[in-house]
C-alpha positions as CSV (number, residue, x, y, z in Angstrom):
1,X,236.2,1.9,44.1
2,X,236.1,5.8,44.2
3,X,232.9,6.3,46.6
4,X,229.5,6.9,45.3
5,X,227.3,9.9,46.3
6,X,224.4,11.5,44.8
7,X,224.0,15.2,44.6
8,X,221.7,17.6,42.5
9,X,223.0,21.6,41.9
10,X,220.5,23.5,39.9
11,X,222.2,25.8,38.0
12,X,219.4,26.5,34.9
13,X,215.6,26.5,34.9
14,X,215.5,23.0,33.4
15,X,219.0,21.7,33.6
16,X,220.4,20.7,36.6
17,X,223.9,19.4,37.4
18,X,223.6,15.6,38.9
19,X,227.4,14.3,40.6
20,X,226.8,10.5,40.9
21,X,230.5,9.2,41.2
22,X,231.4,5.7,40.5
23,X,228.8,3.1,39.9
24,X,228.5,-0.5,38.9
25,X,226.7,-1.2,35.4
26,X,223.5,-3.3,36.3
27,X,222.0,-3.2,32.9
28,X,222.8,-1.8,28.7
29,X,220.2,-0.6,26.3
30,X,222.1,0.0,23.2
31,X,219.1,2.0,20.8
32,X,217.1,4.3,22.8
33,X,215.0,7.1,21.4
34,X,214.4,10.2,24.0
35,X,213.2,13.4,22.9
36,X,215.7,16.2,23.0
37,X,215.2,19.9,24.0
38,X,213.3,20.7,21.2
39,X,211.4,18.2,20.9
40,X,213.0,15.8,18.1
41,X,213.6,12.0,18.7
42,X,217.5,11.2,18.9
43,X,218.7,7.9,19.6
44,X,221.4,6.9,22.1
45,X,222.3,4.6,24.7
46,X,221.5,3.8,28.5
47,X,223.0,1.9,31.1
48,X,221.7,1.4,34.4
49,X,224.0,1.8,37.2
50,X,223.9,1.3,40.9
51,X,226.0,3.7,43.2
52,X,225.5,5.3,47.0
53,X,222.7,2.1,47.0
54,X,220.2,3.6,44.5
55,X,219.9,2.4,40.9
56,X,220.0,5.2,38.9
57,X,219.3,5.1,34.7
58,X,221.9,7.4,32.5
59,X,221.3,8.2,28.8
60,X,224.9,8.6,27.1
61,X,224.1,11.0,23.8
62,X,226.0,12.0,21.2
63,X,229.3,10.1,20.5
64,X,229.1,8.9,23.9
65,X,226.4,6.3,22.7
66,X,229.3,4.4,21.5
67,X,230.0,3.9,25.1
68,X,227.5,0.9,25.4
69,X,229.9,-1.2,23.5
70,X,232.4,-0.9,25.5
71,X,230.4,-1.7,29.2
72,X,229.6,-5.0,30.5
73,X,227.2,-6.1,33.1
74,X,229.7,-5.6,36.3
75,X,231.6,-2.8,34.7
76,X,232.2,-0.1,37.3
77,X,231.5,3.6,35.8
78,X,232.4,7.3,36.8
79,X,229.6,9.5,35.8
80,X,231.2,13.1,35.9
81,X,229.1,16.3,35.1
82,X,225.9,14.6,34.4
83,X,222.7,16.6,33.9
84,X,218.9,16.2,34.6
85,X,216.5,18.0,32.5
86,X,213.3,18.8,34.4
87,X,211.0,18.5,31.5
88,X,212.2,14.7,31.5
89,X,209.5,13.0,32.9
90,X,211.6,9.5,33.2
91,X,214.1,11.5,36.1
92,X,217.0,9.9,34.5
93,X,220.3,11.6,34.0
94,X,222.1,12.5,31.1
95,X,225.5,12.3,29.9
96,X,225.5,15.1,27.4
97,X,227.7,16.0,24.4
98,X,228.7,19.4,23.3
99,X,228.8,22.4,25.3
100,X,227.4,20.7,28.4
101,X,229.8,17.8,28.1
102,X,229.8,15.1,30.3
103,X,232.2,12.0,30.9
104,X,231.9,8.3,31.4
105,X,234.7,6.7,32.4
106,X,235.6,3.1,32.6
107,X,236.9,1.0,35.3
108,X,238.4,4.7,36.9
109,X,240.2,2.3,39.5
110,X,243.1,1.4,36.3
111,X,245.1,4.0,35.6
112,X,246.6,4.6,32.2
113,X,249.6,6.6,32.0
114,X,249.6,9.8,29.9
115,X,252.2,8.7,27.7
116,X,250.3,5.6,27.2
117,X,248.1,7.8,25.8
118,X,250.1,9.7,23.8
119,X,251.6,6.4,21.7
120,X,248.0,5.8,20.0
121,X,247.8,9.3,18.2
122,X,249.5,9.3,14.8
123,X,248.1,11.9,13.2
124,X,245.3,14.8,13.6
125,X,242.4,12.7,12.7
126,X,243.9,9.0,12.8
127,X,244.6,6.8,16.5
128,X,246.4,3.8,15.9
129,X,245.9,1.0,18.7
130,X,247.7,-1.7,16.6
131,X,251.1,0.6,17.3
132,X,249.9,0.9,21.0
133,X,249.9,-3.0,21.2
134,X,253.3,-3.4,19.8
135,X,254.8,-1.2,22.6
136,X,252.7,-3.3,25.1
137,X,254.4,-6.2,23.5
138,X,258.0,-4.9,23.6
139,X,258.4,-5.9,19.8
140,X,259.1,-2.2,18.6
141,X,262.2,-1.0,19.6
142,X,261.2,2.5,21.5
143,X,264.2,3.9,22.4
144,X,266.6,5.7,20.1
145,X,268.9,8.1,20.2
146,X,266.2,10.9,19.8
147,X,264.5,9.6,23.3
148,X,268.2,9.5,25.0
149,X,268.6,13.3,23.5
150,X,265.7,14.1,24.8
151,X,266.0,13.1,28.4
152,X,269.5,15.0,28.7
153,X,267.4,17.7,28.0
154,X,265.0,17.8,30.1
155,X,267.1,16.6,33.1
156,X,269.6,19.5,32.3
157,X,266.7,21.9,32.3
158,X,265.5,20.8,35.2
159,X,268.9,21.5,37.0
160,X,268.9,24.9,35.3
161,X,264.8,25.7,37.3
162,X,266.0,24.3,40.4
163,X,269.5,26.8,41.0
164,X,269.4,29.8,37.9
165,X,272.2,30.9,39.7
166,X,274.4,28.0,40.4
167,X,273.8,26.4,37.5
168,X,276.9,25.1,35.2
169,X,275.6,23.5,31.8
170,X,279.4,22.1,31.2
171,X,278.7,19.8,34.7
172,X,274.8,19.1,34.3
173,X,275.8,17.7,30.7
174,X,278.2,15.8,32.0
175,X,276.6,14.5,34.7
176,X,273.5,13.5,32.8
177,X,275.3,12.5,29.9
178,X,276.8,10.1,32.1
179,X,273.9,8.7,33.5
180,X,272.3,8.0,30.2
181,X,275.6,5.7,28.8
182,X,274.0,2.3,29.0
183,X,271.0,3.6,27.3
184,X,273.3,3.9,24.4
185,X,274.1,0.5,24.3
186,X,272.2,-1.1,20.8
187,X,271.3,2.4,19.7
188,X,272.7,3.0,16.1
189,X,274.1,5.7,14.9
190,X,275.0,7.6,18.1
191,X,276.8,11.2,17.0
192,X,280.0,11.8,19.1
193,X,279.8,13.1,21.9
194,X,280.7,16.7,21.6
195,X,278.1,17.1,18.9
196,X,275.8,15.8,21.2
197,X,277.0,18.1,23.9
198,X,276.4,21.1,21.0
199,X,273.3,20.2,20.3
200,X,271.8,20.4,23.9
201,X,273.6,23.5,24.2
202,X,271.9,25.1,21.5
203,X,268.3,23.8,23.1
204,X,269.3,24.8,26.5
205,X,269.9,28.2,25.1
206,X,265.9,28.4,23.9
207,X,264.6,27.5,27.0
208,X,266.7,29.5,28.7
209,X,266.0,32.5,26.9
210,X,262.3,31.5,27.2
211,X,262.4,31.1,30.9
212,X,264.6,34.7,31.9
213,X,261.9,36.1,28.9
214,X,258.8,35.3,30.8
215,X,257.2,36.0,34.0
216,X,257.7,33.5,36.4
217,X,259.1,35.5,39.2
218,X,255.4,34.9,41.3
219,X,255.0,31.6,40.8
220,X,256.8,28.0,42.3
221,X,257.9,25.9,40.3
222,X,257.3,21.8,40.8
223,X,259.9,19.7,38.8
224,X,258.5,16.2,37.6
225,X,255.6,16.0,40.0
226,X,253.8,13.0,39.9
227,X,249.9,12.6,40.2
228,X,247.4,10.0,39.8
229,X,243.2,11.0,39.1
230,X,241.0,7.8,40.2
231,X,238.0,10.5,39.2
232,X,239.4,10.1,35.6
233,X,241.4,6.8,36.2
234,X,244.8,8.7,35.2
235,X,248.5,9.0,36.0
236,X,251.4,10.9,35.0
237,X,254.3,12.8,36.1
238,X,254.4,16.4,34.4
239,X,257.7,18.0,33.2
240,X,257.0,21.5,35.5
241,X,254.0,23.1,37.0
242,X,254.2,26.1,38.2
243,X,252.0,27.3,40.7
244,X,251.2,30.8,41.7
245,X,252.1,32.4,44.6
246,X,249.6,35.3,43.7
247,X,246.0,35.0,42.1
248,X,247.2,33.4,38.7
249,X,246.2,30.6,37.2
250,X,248.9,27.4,37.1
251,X,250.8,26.5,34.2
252,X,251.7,22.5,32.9
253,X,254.5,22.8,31.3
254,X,255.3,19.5,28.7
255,X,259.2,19.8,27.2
256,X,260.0,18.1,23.6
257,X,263.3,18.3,22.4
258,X,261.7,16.7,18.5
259,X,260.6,18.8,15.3
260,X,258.0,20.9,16.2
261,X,255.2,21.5,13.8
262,X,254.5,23.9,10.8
263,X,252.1,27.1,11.1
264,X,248.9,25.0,10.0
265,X,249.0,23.2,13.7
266,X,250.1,24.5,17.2
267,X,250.7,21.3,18.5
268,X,251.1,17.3,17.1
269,X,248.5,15.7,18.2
270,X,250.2,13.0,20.1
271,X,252.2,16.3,21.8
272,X,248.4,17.4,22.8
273,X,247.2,14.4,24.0
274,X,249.7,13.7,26.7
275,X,249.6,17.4,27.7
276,X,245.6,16.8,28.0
277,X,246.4,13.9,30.2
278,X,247.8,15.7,32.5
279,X,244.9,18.9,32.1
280,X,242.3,16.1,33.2
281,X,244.8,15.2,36.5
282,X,245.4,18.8,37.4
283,X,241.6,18.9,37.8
284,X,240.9,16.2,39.8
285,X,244.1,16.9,42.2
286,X,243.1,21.0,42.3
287,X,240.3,23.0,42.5
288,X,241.5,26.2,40.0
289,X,242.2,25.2,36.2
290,X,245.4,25.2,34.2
291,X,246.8,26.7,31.7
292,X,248.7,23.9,29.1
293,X,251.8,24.9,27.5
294,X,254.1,22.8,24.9
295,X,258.2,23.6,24.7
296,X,259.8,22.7,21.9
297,X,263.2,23.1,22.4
298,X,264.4,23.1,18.9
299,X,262.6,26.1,18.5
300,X,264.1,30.2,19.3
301,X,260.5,30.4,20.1
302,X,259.8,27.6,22.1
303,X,256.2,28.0,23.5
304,X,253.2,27.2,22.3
305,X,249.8,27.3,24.7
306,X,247.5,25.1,23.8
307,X,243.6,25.2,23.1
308,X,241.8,22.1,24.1
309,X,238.4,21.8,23.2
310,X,235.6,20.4,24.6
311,X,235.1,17.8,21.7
312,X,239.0,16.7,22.1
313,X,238.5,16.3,25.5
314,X,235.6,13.6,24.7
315,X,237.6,12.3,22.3
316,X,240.1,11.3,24.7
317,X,237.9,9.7,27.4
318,X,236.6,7.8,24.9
319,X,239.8,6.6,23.6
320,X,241.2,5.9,27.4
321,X,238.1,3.6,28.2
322,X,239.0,1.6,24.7
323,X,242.2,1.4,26.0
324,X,240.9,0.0,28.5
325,X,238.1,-2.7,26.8
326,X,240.7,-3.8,24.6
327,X,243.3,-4.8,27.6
328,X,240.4,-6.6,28.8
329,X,240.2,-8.8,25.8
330,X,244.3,-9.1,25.4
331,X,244.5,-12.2,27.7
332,X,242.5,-14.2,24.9
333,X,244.7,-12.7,22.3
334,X,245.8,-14.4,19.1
335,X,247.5,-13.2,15.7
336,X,244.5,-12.7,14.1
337,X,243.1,-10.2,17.1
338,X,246.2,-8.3,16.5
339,X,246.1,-8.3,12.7
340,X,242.3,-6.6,13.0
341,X,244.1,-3.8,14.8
342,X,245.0,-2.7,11.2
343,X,241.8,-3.3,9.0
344,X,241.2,0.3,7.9
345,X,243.4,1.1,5.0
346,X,242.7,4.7,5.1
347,X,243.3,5.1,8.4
348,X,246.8,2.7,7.4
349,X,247.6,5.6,4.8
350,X,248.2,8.5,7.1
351,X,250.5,6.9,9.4
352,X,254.2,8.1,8.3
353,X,256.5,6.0,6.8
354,X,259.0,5.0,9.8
355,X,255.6,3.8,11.8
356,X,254.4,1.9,8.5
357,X,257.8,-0.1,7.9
358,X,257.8,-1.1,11.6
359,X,254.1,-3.0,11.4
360,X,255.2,-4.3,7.8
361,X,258.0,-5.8,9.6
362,X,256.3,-7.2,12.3
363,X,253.3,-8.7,10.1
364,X,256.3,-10.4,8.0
365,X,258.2,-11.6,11.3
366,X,254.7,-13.0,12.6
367,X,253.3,-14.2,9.5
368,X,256.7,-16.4,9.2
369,X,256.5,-18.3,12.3
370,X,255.3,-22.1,12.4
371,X,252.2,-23.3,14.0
372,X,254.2,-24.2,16.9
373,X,256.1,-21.0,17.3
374,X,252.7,-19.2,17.7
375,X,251.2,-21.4,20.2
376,X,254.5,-21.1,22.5
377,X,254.5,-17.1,21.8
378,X,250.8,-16.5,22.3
379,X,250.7,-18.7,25.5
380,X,253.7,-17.0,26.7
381,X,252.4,-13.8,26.0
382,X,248.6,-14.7,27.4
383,X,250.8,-15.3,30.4
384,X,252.2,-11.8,31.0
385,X,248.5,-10.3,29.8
386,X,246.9,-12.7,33.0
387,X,249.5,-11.5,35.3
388,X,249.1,-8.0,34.2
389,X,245.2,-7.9,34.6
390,X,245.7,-9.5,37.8
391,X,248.0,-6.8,39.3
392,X,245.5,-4.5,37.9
393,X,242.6,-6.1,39.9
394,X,245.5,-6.1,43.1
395,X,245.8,-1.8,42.7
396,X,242.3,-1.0,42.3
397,X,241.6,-2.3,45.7
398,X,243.8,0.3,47.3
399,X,241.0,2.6,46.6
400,X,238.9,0.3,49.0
401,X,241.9,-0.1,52.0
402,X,241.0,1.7,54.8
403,X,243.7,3.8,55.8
404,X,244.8,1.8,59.0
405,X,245.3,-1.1,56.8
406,X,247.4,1.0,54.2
407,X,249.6,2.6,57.8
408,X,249.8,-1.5,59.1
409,X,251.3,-2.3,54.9
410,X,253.6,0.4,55.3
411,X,255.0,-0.4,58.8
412,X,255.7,-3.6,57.3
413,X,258.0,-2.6,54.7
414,X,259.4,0.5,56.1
415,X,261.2,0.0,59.6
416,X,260.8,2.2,62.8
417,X,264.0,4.8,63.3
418,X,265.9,7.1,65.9
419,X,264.2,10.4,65.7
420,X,266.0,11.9,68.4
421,X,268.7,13.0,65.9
422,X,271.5,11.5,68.3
């Protein structure tokens, strides 16, 4: 468990800034009234949590109420940015909405990959756990030629960061075109391969211009770093950050090689929230803030820098601590669990049509199968989901390893060696 401490900074007359850390939920009160500010009732949610050995009561406002669903007696919390309010005579904290947003999150100890988040945005407005699920379950086929496009990409822009001046685009495609071969195996309708080769070019030829374009010259550049964020129970590996040699602030950097959207959006919102992901990590890992950038490479003007407001911010939280209620309650799943993922039929209506046909398809392939065949499939599959929660359970205690024990793990896989250089 990240450790728990208790900390007040007074930065207002009657606000005050409270850092808790992460807690264990001792008790839920789902309809609470408090007054707010100004004096009017409101209701929200508390929970009760223990951490640094003092039980401390936190009211979640605002779309954070919704919260309480979600927690369980036992559940271990992160309260981040949580205020007091000095004319609150319970001395409770708050975890506020709005301009003085707060975060809960859940079970901070799992990490969820930023492209796990990513695959439940459809649209703008609409999040679509049901297509989440099927991933989880390997029944939609994820990678297509688009995907294997894609990743040439990015792997031949990556050689064109690390050496400008040594780089060769006729042997980084061939070299990464290559190593991408056997992805192509069961992929339909694979273009030959010099108009693959011409259509990388003509990418490569964006970025490129984008990169010699810009200013970059004071800043290092990391290729694919990897991070993980037990403050916001995160993990992801970005595409580029680069980090400034001079007083500047850093820049993520997410590549997509697909359609890039019209004037009326800057972003797709599944673009955004993987790019958001990875806003959230750079905070926990560094102490200055980030600027987040998109590249679309089928675009002559590639960049677009992206806003990301305090409301989308909560909205994501949120969504990562369903993500993680719901895995909770996958190792009792059934047909009918995974049917309810899809019992709004507005929210059904603004998915487009490829993403549609493919839960038709498997509602149809499901709905088919004998009494028998779902018995063997759902135990089967309640088989993985146990294993999976258990390995979960096995990586949150590395949090809790001292750091002798981790050094004794590691000597045991990783053999002592001549360092004499003989």
């Amino acid at each position: 468990m990240i450790k728990s401490f208790v900390n007040i900074k007074h930065y207002k007359n009657d606000i005050s800034d409270i850092e808790i850390g992460a807690g264990e939920v001792v008790s839920i009160e789902n309809n609470k009234s408090m007054p707010d500010s100004k004096g009017n009732h409101v209701q929200l949610a508390s929970v009760v949590i223990k951490a640094a050995d003092e039980t401390i009561s936190v009211n979640l406002w605002g779309r954070w109420r919704f919260m309480s669903g979600l927690l369980d007696i036992g559940s271990v919390v992160n309260i981040i940015n949580a205020k007091s309010r000095d004319f609150d005579e319970s001395k409770s904290v708050n975890v506020l909405d709005g301009a003085l947003m707060g975060y809960i999150v859940l079970a901070p100890d799992q990490l969820i990959d930023a492209t796990k988040m990513a695959s439940v945005a459809i649209r703008h407005d609409h999040f679509c756990f049901f297509k989440y699920h099927l991933r989880r379950m390997r029944v939609e086929n994820v990678v297509n030629y688009y995907i294997i496009k894609g990743n040439i990409i990015g792997e031949v822009f990556d050689d064109f960061i690390a050496d400008i001046n040594e780089f060769d685009f006729d042997e980084s495609f061939k070299k990464h075109f290559d190593g991408q071969k056997m992805r192509f195996l069961g992929v339909q309708h694979i273009p030959p391969t010099k108009n693959i080769k011409t259509e990388v070019k003509k990418d490569m030829a964006n970025l490129t211009d984008w990169y010699l374009n810009g200013d970059f010259k004071d800043y290092q550049a990391l290729l694919e770093p990897h991070f993980i964020s037990p403050k916001y129970g995160l993990q992801g590996r970005m595409d580029i950050l680069f980090k400034p040699l001079t007083n500047t602030r850093p820049r993520i950097i997410e590549l997509k090689s697909g359609r890039f959207p019209d004037a009326r959006h800057e972003a797709w919102i599944h673009h955004k929230f993987q790019v958001l992901a990875y806003d959230f990590i750079h905070d926990s890992v560094y102490a200055d803030s980030a600027d987040s950038y998109l590249l679309y490479s089928g675009a002559s003007d590639p960049e677009r820098k992206l806003t990301l407001p305090l409301e989308l911010k909560r909205d994501f939280i949120l969504l990562r601590n369903k993500m993680i209620a719901y895995e909770k309650s996958y190792t009792g799943f059934d047909f009918e669990t995974m049917r309810s993922f899809c019992r709004d039929p507005k929210a059904c209506s603004k998915c487009p049509p490829y993403q549609k046909k493919s839960c038709d398809e498997v509602f149809k392939l499901f709905d088919a199968l004998s009494d028998d065949e779902r018995i063997y499939y759902f135990s089967f599959y309640k088989m993985v989901e146990c294993e999976r929660a258990v390995a979960a359970a096995r990586n949150g205690q590395l949090w809790d390893d001292a750091a002798e024990n981790k050094y004794k793990m590691t000597n045991m896989i990783i053999t002592d060696f001549d360092r004499s250089g003989a």
